[in-house]
C-alpha positions as CSV (number, residue, x, y, z in Angstrom):
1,X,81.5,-49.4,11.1
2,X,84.3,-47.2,12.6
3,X,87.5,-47.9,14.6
4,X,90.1,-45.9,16.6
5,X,93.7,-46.4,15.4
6,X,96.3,-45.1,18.1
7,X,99.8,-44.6,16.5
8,X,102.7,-44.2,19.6
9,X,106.3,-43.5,19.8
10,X,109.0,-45.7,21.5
11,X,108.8,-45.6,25.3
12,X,111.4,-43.2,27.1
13,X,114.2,-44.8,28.8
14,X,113.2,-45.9,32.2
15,X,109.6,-46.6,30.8
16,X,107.8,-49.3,29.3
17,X,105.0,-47.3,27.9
18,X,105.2,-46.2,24.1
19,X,104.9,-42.8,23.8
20,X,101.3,-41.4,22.3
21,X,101.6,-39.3,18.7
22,X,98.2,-39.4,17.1
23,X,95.2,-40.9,16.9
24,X,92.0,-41.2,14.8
25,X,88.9,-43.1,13.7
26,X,88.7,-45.0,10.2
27,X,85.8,-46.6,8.6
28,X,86.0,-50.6,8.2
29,X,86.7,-51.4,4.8
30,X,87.2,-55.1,4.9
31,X,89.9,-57.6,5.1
32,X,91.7,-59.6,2.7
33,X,95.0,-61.7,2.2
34,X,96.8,-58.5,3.3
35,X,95.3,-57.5,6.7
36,X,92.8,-55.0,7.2
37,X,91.6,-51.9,5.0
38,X,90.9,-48.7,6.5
39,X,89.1,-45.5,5.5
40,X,90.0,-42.1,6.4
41,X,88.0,-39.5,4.6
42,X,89.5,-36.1,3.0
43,X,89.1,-33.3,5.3
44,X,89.1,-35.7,8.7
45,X,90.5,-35.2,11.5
46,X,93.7,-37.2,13.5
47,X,94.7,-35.8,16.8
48,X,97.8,-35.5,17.2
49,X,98.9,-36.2,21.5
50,X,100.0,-32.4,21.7
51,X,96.7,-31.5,21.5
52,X,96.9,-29.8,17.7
53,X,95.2,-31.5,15.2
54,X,96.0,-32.8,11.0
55,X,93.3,-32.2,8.6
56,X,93.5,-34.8,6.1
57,X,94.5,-32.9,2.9
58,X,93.4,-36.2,0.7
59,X,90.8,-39.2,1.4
60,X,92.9,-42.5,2.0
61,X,93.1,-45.9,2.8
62,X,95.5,-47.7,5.2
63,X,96.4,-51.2,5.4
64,X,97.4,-52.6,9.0
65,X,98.4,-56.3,7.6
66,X,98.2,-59.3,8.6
67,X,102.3,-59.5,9.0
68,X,104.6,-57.4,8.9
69,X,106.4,-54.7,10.4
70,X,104.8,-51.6,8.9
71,X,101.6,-49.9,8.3
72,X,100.8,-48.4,4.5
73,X,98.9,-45.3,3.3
74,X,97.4,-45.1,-0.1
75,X,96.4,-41.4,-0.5
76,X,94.0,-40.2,-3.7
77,X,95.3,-36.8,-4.2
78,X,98.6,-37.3,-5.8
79,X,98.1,-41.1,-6.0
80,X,101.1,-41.9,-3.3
81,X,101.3,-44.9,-1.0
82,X,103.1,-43.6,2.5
83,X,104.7,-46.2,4.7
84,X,105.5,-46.2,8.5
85,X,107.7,-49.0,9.2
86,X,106.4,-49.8,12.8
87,X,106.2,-52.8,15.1
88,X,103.2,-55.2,13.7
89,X,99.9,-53.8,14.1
90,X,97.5,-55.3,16.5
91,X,94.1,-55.3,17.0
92,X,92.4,-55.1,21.0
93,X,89.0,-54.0,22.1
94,X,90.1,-50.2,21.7
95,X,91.1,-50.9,18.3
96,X,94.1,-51.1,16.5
97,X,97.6,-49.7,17.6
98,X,100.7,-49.6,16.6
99,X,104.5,-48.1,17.7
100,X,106.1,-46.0,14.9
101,X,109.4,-46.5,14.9
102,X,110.5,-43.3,12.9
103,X,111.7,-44.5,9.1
104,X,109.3,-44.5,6.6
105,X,108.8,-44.9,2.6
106,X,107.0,-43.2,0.1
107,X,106.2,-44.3,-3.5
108,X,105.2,-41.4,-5.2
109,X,103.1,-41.7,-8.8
110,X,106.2,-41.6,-10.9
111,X,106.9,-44.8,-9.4
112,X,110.1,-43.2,-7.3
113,X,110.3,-45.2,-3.7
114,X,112.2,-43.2,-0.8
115,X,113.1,-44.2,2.7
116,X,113.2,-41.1,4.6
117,X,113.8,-40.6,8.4
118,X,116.8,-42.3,8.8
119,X,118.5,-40.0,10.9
120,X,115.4,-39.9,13.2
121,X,115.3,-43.8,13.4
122,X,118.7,-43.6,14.3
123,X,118.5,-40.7,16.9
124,X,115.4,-42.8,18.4
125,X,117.4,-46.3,18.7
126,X,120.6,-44.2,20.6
127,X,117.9,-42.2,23.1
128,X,115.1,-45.0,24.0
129,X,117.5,-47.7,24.1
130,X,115.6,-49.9,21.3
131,X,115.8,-53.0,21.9
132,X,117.7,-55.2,19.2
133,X,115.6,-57.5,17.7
134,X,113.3,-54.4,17.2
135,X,116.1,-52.8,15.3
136,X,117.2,-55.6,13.4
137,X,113.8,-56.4,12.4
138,X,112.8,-52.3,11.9
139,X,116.1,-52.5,9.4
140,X,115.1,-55.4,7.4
141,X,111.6,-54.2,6.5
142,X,112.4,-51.4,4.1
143,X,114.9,-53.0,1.6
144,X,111.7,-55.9,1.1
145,X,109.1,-53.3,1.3
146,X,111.1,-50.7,-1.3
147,X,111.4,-53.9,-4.2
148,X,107.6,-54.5,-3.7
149,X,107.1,-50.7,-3.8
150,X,108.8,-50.4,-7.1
151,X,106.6,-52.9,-8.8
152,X,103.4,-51.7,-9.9
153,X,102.3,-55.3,-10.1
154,X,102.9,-56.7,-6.8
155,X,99.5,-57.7,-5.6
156,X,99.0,-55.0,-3.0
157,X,99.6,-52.1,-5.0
158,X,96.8,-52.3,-7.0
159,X,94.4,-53.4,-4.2
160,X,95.2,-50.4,-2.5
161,X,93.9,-48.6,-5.2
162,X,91.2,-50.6,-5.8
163,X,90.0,-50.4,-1.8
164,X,90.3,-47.0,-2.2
165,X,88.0,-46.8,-5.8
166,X,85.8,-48.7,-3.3
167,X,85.4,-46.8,-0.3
C-alpha cells in the first residue's frame, strides 16, 4: 500500500500556514517500536512545490516515529542515514506531514555524524518568527539524535537497515 508524505516549510510571518517544499508517495513498510517505515524506490520521483522535480539517486527507507522531533532517511547507495529535524510527524487521512525546520544530520558510512544547516535554521527562526518552544525543542533534538547516530548499536540503526534489506 502507498502513502503521500507532504514535507513544508515554517509559515511566513503574518501566516499560519507552513510553507509547501516537497512531496511524494512511499510504500508501507510496517511499524514497529520506532514509528512507521517507509519505502521510496531508486529512481522515484518527489515533487518539489516549485514545480521541478528530485529523482531519487538511491532506494531508501524513512522512519516518521512514533516521538520525536525529526524524520530519518536510510539511503542504500552509500549506506548513509539523513535526518531532518522537523516538528513530530503526523499522520491524517492525506497521509503523513511534517514541517522541516531547516537543520539536519547525516551519519555517513564511516560512522562521521554532521549537523549541517545551522545557519539556515537560524536565518529561518529570525524571518518566520518561530515560536519558542519550537526552537527550544528544534535545538535539543540534534545533540540526542548525534550520540545515537554515533553508535552503530543503538537499536534503530540496524533496523533501518534491516527495513531496508526488507523492502
Amino acid at each position: 500500500m502507498r502513502i503521500g508524505v507532504q514535507k513544508s516549510k515554517w509559515p511566513l510571518p503574518g501566516t499560519n500556514t507552513p510553507r509547501p517544499a516537497a512531496e511524494w508517495d512511499a510504500r508501507i513498510l510496517g511499524a514497529d517500536e520506532f514509528g512507521t517505515w517507509l519505502f521510496s524506490r531508486e529512481g522515484e520521483v518527489h515533487r518539489k512545490a516549485d514545480g521541478t522535480s528530485v529523482i531519487l539517486p538511491s532506494d531508501g527507507v524513512q522512519l516518521l516515529p512514533r516521538n520525536g522531533w525529526w524524520a530519518a532517511w536510510w539511503w542504500r547507495n552509500d549506506r548513509w542515514i539523513g535526518v531532518d529535524i522537523c516538528t513530530p510527524p503526523t499522520l491524517s487521512v492525506s497521509g503523513w506531514s511534517y514541517t522541516d525546520l531547516e537543520l539536519d544530520l547525516a551519519r555517513f558510512a564511516d560512522g562521521t555524524v554532521l549537523l549541517v544547516d545551522e545557519e539556515e535554521f537560524e536565518r529561518t527562526v529570525a524571518e518566520c518568527m518561530v515560536p519558542q518552544a519550537v526552537i527550544t525543542a528544534a535545538r535539543a533534538a540534534p545533540s540526542d539524535l548525534q550520540a545515537r547516530l554515533a553508535t552503530a548499536t543503538e537499536p534503530v540503526i540496524p533496523a533501518g537497515w534491516e527495513w531496508l534489506e526488507r523492502a
